[in-house]
C-alpha positions in Angstrom: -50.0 -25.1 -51.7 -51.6 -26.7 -54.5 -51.7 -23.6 -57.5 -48.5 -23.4 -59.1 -47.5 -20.2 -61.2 -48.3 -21.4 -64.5 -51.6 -21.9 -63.8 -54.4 -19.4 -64.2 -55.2 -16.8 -61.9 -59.1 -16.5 -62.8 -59.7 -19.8 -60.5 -59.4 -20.4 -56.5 -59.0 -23.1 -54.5 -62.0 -24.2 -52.7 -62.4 -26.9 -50.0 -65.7 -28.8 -50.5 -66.9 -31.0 -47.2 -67.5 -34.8 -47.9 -71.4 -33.6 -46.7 -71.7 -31.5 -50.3 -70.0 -34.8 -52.2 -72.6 -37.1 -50.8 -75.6 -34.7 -51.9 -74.2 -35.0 -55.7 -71.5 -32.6 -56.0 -68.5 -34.3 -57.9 -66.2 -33.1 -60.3 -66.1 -34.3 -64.0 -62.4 -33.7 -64.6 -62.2 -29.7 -66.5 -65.9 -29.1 -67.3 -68.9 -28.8 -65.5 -70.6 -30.0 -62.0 -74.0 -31.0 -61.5 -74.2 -27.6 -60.0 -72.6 -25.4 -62.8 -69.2 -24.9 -61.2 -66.0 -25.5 -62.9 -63.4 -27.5 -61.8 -60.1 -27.3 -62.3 -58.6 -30.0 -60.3 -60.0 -32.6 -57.7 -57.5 -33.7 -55.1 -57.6 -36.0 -51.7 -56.7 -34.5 -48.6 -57.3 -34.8 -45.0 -60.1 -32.4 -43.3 -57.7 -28.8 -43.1 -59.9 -28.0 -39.9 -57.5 -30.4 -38.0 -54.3 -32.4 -38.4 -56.2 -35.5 -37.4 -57.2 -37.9 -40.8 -60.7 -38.4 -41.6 -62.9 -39.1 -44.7 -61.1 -37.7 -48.0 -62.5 -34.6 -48.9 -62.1 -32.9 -52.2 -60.1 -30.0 -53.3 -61.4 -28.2 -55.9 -60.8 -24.6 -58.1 -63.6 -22.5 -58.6 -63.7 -18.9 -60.7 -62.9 -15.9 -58.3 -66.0 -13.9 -57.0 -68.1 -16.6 -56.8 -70.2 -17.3 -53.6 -71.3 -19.6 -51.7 -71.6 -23.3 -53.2 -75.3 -23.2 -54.6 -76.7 -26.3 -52.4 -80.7 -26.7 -53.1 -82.6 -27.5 -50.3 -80.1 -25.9 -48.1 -81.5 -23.2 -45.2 -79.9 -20.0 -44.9 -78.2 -21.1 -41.8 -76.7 -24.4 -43.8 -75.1 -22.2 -46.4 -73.6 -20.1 -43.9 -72.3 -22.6 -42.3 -71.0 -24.2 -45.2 -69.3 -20.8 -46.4 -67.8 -20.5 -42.7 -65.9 -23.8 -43.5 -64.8 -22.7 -47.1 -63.2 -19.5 -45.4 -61.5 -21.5 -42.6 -59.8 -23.3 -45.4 -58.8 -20.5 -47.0 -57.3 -19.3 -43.9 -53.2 -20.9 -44.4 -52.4 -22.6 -41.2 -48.6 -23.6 -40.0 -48.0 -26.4 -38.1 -45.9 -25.6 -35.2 -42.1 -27.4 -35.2 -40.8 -30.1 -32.8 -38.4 -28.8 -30.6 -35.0 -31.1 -30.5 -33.0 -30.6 -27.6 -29.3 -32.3 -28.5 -27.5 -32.9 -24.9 -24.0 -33.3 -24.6 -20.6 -32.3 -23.1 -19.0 -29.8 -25.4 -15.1 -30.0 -25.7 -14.6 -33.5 -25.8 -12.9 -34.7 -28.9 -15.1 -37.8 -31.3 -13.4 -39.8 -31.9 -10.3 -39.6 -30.3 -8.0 -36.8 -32.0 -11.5 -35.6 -34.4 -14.0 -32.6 -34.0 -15.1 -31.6 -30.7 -18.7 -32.2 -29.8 -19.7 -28.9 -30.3 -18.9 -28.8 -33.6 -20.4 -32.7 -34.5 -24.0 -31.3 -32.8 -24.0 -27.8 -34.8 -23.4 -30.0 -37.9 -26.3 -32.5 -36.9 -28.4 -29.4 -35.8 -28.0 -27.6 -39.8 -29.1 -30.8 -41.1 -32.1 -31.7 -38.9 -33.0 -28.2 -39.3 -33.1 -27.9 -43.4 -34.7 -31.9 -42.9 -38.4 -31.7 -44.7 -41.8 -33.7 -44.3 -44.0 -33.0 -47.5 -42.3 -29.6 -48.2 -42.1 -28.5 -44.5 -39.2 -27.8 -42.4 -40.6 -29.4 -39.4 -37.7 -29.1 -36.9 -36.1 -26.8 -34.4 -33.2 -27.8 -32.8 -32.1 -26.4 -29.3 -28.3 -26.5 -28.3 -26.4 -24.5 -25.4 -24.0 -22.6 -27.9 -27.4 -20.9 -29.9 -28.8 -19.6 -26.9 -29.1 -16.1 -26.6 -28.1 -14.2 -23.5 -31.1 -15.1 -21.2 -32.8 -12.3 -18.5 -31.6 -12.3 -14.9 -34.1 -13.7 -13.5 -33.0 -17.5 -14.9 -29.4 -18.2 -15.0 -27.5 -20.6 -17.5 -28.0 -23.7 -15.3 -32.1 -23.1 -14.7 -32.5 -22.8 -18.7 -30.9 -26.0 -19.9 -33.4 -27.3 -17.8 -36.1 -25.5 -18.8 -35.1 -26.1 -22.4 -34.8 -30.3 -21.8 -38.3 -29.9 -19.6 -39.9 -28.3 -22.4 -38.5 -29.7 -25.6 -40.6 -32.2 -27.4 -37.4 -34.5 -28.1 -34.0 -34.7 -25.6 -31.6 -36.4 -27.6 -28.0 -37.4 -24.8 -25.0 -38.0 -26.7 -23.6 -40.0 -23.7 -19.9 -39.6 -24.2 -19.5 -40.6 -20.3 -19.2 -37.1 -19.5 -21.6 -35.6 -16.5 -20.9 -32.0 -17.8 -19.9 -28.9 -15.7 -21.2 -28.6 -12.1 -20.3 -25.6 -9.9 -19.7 -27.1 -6.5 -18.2 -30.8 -5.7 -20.6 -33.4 -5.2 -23.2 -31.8 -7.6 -24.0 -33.6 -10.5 -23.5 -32.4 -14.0 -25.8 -30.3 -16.1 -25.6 -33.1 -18.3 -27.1 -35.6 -15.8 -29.3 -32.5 -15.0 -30.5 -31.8 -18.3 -31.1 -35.8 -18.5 -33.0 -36.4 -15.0 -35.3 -33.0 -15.7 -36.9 -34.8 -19.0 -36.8 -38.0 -18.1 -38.7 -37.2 -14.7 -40.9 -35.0 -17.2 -41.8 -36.8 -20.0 -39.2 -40.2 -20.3 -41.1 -41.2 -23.7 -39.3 -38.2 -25.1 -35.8 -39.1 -24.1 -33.4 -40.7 -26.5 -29.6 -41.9 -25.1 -27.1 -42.6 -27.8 -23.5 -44.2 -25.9 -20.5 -42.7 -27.5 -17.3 -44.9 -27.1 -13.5 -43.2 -27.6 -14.1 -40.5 -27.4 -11.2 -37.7 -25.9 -11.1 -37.7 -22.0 -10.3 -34.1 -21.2 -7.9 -33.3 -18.1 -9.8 -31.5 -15.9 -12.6 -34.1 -15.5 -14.7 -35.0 -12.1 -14.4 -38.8 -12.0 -17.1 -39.2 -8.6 -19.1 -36.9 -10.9 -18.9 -38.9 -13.8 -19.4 -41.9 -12.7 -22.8 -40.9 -11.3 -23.8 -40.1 -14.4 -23.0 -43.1 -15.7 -24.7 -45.4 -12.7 -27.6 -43.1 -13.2 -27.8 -43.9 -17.2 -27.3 -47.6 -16.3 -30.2 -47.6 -14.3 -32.8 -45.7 -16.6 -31.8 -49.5 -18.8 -32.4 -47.3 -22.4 -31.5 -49.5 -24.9 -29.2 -48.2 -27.8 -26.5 -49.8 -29.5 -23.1 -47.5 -29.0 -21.1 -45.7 -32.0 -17.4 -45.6 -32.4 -17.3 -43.2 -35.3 -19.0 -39.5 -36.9 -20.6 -41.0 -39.5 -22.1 -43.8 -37.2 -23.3 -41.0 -34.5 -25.0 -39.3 -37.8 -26.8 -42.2 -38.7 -28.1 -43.2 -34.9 -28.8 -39.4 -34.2 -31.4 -39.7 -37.8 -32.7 -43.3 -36.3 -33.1 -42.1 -32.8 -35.4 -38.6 -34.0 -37.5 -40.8 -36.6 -38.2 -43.2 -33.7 -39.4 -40.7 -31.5 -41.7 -38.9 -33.5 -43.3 -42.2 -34.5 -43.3 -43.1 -31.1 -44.8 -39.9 -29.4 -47.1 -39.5 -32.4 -48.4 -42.9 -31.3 -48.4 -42.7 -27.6 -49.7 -38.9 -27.6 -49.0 -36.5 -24.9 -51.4 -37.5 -22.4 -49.8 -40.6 -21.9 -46.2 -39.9 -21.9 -46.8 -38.1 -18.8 -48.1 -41.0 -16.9 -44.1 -42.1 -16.8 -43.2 -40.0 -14.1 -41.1 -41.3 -11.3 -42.8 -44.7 -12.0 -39.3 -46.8 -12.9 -35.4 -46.8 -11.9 -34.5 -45.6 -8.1 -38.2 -43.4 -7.5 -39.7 -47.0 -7.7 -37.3 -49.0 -5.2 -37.6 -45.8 -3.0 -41.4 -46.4 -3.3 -41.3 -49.5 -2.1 -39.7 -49.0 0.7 -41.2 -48.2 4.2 -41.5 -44.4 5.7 -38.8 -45.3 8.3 -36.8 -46.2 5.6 -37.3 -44.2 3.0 -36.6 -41.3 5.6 -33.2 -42.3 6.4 -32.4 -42.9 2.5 -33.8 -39.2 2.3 -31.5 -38.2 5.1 -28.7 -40.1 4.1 -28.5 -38.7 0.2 -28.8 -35.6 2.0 -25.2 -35.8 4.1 -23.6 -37.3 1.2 -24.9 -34.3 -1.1 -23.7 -32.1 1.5 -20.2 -33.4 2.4 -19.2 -33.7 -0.9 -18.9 -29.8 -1.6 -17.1 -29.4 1.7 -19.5 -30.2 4.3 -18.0 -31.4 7.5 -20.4 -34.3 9.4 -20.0 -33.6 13.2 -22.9 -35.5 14.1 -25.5 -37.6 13.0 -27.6 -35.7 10.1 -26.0 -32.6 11.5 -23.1 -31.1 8.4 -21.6 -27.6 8.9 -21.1 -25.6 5.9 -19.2 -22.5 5.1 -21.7 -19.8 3.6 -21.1 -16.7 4.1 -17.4 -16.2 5.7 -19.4 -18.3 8.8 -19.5 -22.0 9.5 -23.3 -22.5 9.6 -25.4 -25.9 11.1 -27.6 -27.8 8.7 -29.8 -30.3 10.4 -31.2 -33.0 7.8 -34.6 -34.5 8.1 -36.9 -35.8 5.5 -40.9 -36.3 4.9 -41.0 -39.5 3.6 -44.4 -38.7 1.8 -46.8 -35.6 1.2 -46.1 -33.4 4.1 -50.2 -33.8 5.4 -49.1 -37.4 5.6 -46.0 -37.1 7.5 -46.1 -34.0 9.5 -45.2 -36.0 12.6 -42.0 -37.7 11.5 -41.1 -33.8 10.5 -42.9 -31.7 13.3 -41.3 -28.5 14.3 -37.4 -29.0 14.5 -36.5 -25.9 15.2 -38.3 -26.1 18.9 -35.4 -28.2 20.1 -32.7 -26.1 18.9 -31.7 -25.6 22.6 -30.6 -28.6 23.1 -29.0 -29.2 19.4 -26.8 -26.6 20.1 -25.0 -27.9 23.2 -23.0 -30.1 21.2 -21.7 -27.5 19.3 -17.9 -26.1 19.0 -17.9 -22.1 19.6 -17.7 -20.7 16.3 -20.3 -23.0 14.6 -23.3 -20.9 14.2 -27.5 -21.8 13.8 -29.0 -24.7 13.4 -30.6 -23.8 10.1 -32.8 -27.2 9.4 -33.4 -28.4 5.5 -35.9 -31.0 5.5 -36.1 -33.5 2.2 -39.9 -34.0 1.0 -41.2 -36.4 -0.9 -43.5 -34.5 -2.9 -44.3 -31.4 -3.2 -43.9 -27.9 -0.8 -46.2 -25.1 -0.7 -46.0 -21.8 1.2 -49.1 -22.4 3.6 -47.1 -25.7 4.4 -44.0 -23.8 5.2 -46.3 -21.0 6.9 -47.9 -23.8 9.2 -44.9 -25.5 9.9 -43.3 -22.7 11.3 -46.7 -21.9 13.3 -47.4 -17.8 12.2 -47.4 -16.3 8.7 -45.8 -13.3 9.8 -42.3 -14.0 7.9 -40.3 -14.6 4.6 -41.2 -17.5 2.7 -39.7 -17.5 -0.8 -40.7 -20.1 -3.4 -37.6 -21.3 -5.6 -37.0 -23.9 -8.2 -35.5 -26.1 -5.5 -38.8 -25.9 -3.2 -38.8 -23.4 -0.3 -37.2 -21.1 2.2 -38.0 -20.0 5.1 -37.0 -17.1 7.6 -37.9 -15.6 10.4 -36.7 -12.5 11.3 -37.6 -12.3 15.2 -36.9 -15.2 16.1 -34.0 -16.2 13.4 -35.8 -19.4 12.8 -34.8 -20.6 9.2 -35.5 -23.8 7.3 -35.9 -25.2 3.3 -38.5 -27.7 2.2 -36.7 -29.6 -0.8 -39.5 -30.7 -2.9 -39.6 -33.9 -4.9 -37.0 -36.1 -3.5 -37.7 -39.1 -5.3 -34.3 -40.8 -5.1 -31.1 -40.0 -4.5 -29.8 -38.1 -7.4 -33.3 -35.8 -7.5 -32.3 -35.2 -3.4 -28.8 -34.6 -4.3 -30.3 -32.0 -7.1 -32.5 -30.3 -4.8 -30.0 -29.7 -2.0 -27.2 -28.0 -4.0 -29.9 -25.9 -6.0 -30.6 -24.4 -2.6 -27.0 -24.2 -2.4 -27.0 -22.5 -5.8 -30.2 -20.0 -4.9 -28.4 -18.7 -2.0 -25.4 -17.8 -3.7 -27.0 -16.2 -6.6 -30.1 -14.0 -4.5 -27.2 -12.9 -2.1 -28.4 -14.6 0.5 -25.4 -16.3 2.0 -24.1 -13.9 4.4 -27.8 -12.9 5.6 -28.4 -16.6 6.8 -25.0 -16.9 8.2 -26.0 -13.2 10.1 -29.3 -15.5 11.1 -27.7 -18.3 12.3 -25.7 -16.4 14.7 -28.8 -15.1 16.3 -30.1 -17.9 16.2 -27.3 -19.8 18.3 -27.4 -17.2 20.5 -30.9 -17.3 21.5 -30.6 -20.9 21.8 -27.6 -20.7 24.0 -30.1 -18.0 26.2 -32.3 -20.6 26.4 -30.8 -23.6 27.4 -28.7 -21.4 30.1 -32.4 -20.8 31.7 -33.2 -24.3 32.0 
């Protein structure tokens, strides 16, 4: 990167280690070394090895066909090593880009009556993009309207999150707008997008507030406005912009900042942030009774809010599959080793859940809210035999039972109550998209009828 074109050909750039300066090899402008080479030019740099900075080191041009740099005193093993160096430098490296994820809802108007969203982000997005750091382009920006058509095995909603878990920077143009959602009660893919990195990685998270912008007619309000409680509670401090230009100029602050920051903080210890702060913390605090019936309780509201009915006590029936199926709502209030007894085996006193129910209400099919994490041997020994379908999903895991018609879900990381409200309708979400609505409904019916068997013998 150093040669220009009007230079001479004849002579090559040649790295020479701070080790060969401090044995007497220096450079006396065009002429030549104590060792007979010639020298074109002598330039500072950092060690081209690594991206880390270390002692200067000198660049220097040497004639073509020449070998190794003639070091007396040197072994054969020295020299090699020394040439082994000089070809790594030689060897053009290119530092990978930052990936900038720009979140946002898409047709609302900024300011009120001016472009839509859409447009103000591709605009930001071609001129981060053509940005440069010492003649590099050094960004790649990610937004939903560049995405190519993705494989079947992750559907639009998995892959923003993928994308805000795995960009380097999520910058949320907060215009008050959750995004779209495809039941009632979910939350937006905006607050989705938001939650997944900040649970990630929060170092990497930047919230700008938008103000007037263009309300648009079909808005959720409950859906927005837990987007907006959930904001106010991560307390990210940013001061909010009323006009395109101003959004321009925060957008430019808020990237700088962050790579200064992260450069700083490093990767290792932006991941120490997760669910340390906001809601995950309170629920931390609180006692396994409690935090159970929080767990529970996020759980029916989740539930009820895309058309759940609550006939009971942590017991919603929900229309899946042209049947009105029994979900019974319990919660591990910490790793499942930890709380096994506060969980048990639900499904052994499904004989006696089922007495209280009206004719055509079929199961119980039990979703339990954990804490942590879910694995299949934990699903496996819960149910108390291996001998049946265990699926592992984004949302955590399912569980059913063929013989029997036993079926339950393990929702992993419910931190708080919008990660439990996340979880629940992504096993929602799975069910619909792997077909599996009307085979759990088909299920639960057995199910109810084997319990009704059951409780008629005793």
């Amino acid at each position: 990167m150093f040669l220009s074109a009007a230079r001479p050909q004849t002579h090559k750039l040649v790295w020479v280690p701070k080790s060969f300066q401090d044995r007497g090899l220096t450079a006396r402008g065009r002429g030549e070394s104590s060792y007979g080479n010639v020298f074109d030019k002598v330039l500072e740099t950092s060690s081209p090895q690594s991206g880390a900075h270390h002692s200067p080191e000198l660049w220097c041009r040497r004639p073509r066909g020449s070998g190794t740099l003639p070091i007396p005193g040197r072994s054969i093993k020295e020299r090699l090593g020394a040439q082994r160096k000089l070809n790594m430098a030689r060897t053009a490296t290119i530092a990978r880009k930052l990936k900038i994820m720009i979140s946002s809802q898409c047709r609302r108007q900024f300011p009120k009556g001016g472009r839509t969203l859409t447009e103000i982000r591709q605009e930001i997005r071609d001129r981060l993009e053509k940005a440069t750091l010492l003649g590099e382009r050094l960004f790649e920006i990610w937004i939903n309207e560049d995405a190519p058509a993705a494989g079947l095995d992750e559907n639009s909603w998995e892959k923003c999150l993928t994308q805000a878990r795995q960009a380097d920077i999520l910058i949320v143009l907060d215009a008050g707008h959750a995004g779209w959602a495809r039941a009632g009660g979910d939350i937006g893919i905006c607050h989705a997008e938001l939650m997944t990195a900040y649970n990630a990685q929060p170092g990497k998270v930047r919230i700008i507030p938008i103000r007037g912008s263009e309300p648009l007619g079909d808005e959720d309000a409950p859906r927005n406005l837990r987007f907006e409680e959930y904001v106010e509670r991560l307390n990210a401090f940013a001061p909010p912009v009323r006009s395109e230009a101003d959004l321009h100029t925060a957008v430019d602050r808020a990237v700088i900042d962050a790579v200064s920051s992260l450069t700083h903080l490093g990767v290792r210890e932006i991941r120490k942030g997760r669910y340390h702060s906001g809601d995950a913390l309170e629920w931390s605090k609180l006692s396994f009774a409690e935090r159970q019936e929080r767990m529970v309780a996020a759980l029916e509201s989740g539930l009820t809010e895309s058309g759940g009915k609550q006939f009971e006590t942590a017991v919603i029936s929900t229309s899946l599959g042209g049947k009105d199926v029994a979900f019974h709502l319990h919660a591990a209030p910490a790793a499942l080793t930890l709380s096994r007894e506060r969980v048990g085996r639900p499904f052994l006193e499904d004989h006696r859940l089922v007495q209280g129910y009206a004719k055509e209400v079929a199961g119980p099919v039990h979703i339990i809210a954990c804490q942590s994490g879910a694995t299949e041997t934990q699903a496996r020994t819960i149910l108390g035999f291996p001998d049946a379908m265990v699926v592992s999903a984004p949302f955590g895991i399912f569980v059913a039972d063929e013989t029997q018609q036993i079926q339950f879900a393990l929702l992993k990381d419910c931190r708080d109550d919008t990660t439990t409200r996340h979880a629940v309708h992504r096993f929602l979400d799975w069910l619909r998209e792997a077909g599996e609505e009307e085979a759990l409904a088909r299920r639960a019916e057995k199910r109810r009828k084997i319990a009704n068997a059951i409780a008629a013998e005793l």
